[in-house]
C-alpha positions as CSV (number, residue, x, y, z in Angstrom):
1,X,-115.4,162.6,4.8
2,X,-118.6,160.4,5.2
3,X,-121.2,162.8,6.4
4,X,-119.0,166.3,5.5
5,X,-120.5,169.0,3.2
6,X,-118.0,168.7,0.2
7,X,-117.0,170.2,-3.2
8,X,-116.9,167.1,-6.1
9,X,-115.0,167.3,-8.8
10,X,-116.3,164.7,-11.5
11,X,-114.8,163.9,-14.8
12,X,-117.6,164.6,-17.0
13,X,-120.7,165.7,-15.0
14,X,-119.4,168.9,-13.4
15,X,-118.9,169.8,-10.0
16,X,-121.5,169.6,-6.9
17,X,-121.6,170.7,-3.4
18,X,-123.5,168.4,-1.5
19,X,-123.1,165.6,2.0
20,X,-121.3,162.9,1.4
21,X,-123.7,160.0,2.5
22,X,-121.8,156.9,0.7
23,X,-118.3,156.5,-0.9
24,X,-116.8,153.7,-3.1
25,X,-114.2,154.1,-4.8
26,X,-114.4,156.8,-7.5
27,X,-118.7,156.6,-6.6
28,X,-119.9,159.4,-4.3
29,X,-123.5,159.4,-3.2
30,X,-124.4,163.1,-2.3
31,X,-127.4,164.1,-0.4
32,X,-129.0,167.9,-0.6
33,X,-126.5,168.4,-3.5
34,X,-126.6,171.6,-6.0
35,X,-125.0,171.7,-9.4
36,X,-122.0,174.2,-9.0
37,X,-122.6,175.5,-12.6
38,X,-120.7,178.5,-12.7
39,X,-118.9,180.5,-10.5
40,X,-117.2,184.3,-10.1
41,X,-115.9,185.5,-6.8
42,X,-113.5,182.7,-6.3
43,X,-110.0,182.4,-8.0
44,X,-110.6,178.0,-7.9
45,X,-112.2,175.6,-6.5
46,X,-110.6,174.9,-3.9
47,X,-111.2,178.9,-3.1
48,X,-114.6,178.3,-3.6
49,X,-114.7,175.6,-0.8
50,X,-112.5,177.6,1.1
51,X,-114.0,180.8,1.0
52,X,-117.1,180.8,-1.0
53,X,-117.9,183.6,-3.9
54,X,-117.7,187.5,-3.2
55,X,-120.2,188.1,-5.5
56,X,-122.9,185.3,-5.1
57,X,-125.5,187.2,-7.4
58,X,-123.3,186.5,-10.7
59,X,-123.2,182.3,-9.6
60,X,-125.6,179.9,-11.4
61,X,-126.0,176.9,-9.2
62,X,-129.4,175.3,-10.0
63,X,-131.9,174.2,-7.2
64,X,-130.6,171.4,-4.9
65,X,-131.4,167.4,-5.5
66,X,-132.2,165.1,-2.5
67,X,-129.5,162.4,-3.8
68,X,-127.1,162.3,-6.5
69,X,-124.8,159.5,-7.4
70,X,-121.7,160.6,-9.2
71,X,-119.9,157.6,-10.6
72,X,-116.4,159.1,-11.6
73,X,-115.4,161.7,-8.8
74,X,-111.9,163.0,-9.0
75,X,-111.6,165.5,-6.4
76,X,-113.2,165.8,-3.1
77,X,-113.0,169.2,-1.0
78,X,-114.3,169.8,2.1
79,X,-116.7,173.2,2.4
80,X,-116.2,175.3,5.4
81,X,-118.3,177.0,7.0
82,X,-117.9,180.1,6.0
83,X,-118.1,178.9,2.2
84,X,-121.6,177.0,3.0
85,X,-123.2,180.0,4.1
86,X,-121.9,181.8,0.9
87,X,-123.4,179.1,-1.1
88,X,-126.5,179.0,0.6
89,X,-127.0,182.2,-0.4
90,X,-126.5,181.7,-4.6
91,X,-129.8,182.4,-5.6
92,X,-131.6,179.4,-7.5
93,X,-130.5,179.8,-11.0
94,X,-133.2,178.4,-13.6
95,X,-134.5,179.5,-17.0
């Protein structure tokens, strides 16, 4: 998945969306990576990946990072297309 846009699942820092630039093991360096906060619009996950979020304006995923290295990933899901554009277009979510 070395260079795939992908969905991680960590055990205690959340989930991101983000390129997979470097794996080891249960490490997963992600480049341009966004915080998937919350979600509506998608039943799971794996929906979100799949499909991305009917309803994009109700999403909080914080502004992107340039790298982020997750130490304890659990799940990796590739994002299709269609569900990259979809998250693209989560508007930043900040306070």
């Amino acid at each position: 998945m070395l260079g795939k846009y992908c969905m991680v699942r960590t055990y205690s820092a959340g989930v991101f969306a983000g390129t997979i630039k470097e794996r080891k093991g249960k490490e997963v360096l992600l480049t341009d990576a966004r915080r998937i906060w919350y979600w509506e619009g998608a039943a799971s996950l794996s929906q979100l990946a799949t499909d991305g979020t009917s309803t994009p304006h109700k999403c909080k995923f914080p502004t992107a990072v340039d790298e982020v290295l997750l130490t304890e990933a659990i799940e990796i899901i590739p994002i299709t297309d269609i569900a990259a554009k979809s998250i693209s277009e989560v508007p930043i979510w900040k306070m």
